[in-house]
N, C-alpha and C positions, 0 to 999 in steps of 0.2 A: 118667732124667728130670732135668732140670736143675732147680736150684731157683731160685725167682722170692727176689731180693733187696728188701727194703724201705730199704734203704740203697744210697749209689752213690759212688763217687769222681770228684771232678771234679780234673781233672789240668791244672796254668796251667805254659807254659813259663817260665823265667826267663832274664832276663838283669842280671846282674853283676858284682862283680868279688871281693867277699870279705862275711864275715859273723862278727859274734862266735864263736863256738867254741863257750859255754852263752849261744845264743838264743832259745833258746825262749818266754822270756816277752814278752823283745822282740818277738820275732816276733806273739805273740798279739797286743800292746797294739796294731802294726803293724796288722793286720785289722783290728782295731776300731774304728780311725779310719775305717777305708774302709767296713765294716760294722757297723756300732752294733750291740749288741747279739747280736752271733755268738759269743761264749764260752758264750753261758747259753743257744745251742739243743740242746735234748734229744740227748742221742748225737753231738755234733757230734766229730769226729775230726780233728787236722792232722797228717799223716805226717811225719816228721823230714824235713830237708833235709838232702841228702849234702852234706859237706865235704872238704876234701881231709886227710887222716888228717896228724897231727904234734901240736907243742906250741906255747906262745903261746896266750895271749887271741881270735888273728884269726887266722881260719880262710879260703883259699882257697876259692871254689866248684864244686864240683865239675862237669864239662862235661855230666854228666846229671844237674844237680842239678834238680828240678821241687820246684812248689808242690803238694801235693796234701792236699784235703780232704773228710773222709769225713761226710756227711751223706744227711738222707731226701732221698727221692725228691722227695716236694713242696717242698722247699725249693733245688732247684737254681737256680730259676727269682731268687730272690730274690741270687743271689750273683753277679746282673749289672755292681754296680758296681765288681766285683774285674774284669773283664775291661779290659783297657790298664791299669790303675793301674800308679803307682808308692808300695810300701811303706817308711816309713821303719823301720827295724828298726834300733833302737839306733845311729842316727843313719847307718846303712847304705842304703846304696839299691839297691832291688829292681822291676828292670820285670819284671809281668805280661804275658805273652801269651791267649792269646781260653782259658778254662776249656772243657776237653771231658771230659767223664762217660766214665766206665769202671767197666764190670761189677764187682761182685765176686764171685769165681767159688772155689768150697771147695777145701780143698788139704789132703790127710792130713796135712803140717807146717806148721804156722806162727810167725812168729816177729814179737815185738815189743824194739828195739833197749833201751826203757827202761818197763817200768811200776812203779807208786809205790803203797803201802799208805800204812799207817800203821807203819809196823814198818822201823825198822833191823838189826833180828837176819835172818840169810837164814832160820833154820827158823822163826821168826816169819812172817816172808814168805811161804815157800813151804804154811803151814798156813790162812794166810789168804787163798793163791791157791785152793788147793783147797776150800775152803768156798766162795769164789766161782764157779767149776768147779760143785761139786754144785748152786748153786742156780741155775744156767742148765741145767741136768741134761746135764752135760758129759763126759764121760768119755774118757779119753787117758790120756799120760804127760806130766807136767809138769817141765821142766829149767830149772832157775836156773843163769844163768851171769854174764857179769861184771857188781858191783857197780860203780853212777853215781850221782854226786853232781851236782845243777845248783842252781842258785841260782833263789829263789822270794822275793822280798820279803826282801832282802838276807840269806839264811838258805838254809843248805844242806838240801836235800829229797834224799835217799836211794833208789835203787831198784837194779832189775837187771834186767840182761836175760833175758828169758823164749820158750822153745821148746814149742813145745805139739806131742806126736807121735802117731802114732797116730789119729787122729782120724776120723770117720763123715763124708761130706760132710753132715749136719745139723749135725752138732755142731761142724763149724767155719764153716761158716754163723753159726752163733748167737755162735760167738767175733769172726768180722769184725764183726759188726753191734753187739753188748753193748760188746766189747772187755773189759778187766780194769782193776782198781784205779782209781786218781783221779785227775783232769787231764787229761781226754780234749784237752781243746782247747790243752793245753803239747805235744801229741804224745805223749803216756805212754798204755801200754795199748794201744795200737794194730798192730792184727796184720796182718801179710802174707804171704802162700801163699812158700813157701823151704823147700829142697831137701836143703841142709845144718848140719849138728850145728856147721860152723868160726864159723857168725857169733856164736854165744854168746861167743867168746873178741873179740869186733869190740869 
C-alpha cells in the first residue's frame, strides 16, 4: 500500500552560470524577496543545490542542478510567484523555470548532505540525532559521516552528513516529512531516498 504523503516537492528548473560554494543562506534571503515569509512555513524544506565539486568561494552549476523545495501540500499553490522569477543569491543570478511537484516516495536509505544540532562534538551529534529518531518513533541505523562547516550570520554553523539505513517505509515516510535537526529552510536536515553508504564521504 503506498503511503499518502502530507508533504511534496515542487522541483523549479534552473538556469545559470555559477553560485557561491556556502550559499545557502543567500539562497534563503533570495526566496524571500520573491516569497515573503517562506522561511517561517512549518516544515518548509530547500534541497541543496548541486555544484560542481572543487575549491574557491564560486562554485560552477552543475547541469542537473534544480531548485527544489519541500513543503505541505496546501501550500504549493501559494509558491506561484517563484515560477519565471529570477533569484538574486549573493548577487548571483538564478532563472527559475514553471515549479512541478513531485511525490515523496519512502526508501529503506536515506540520506541528507548536511544537518545541524546544536552540537559540534560528532558523539554529541550523533546522541542528539537519536533522541530526535526516538521521538518521531523512528527506528534504523543512523551513520554520521563527513563533518561541514557553512556560514550563518557571519559565524561558522557546524554539521554532518547523515545516512539513515534500514528503515520501515513509515518510518521514512516520517523522516522525509519531520526531516532532522535546525534550518530546515538553509537546506540542513533534509532527506532523500539514496542507494549508497559513498555519499557520506561527498
Amino acid at each position: 500500500m503506498t503511503l499518502a504523503a502530507t508533504m511534496v516537492d515542487v522541483v523549479y528548473p534552473l538556469a545559470g552560470h555559477d553560485l557561491p560554494r556556502d550559499h545557502r543562506q543567500a539562497l534563503a534571503e533570495g526566496l524571500e524577496q520573491v516569497v515573503p515569509g517562506l522561511s517561517e512555513w512549518p516544515r518548509i524544506g530547500v534541497h541543496r543545490i548541486n555544484v560542481v565539486a572543487g575549491v574557491g568561494g564560486t562554485a560552477l552549476l552543475s547541469q542537473r542542478a534544480r531548485l527544489t523545495l519541500r513543503v505541505q501540500r496546501e501550500q504549493v499553490s501559494a509558491l506561484a510567484p517563484l515560477d519565471g522569477a529570477t533569484l538574486d543569491v549573493a548577487g548571483h543570478r538564478l532563472q527559475l523555470g514553471h515549479g512541478a511537484p513531485r511525490e515523496l516516495l519512502p526508501h529503506g536509505t536515506l540520506y541528507a548532505h548536511l544537518v545541524t544540532t546544536c552540537d559540534d562534538d560528532e558523539l554529541l551529534f550523533q546522541s542528539t540525532v537519536e533522541r530526535e529518531l526516538q521521538a518521531l518513533h523512528v527506528s534504523g541505523r543512523a551513520i554520521c559521516g563527513r563533518r561541514h562547516v557553512m556560514t550563518l550570520h557571519a559565524a561558522g554553523l557546524t554539521g554532518f552528513s547523515l545516512m539513515l539505513d534500514g528503515l520501515s517505509p513509515a518510518d521514512s515516510m516520517r523522516v522525509l516529512e519531520a526531516g532532522l535537526g535546525r534550518h530546515r529552510h538553509l537546506g540542513c536536515g533534509v532527506f532523500v531516498p539514496h542507494r549508497s553508504a559513498a555519499a557520506l564521504r561527498a
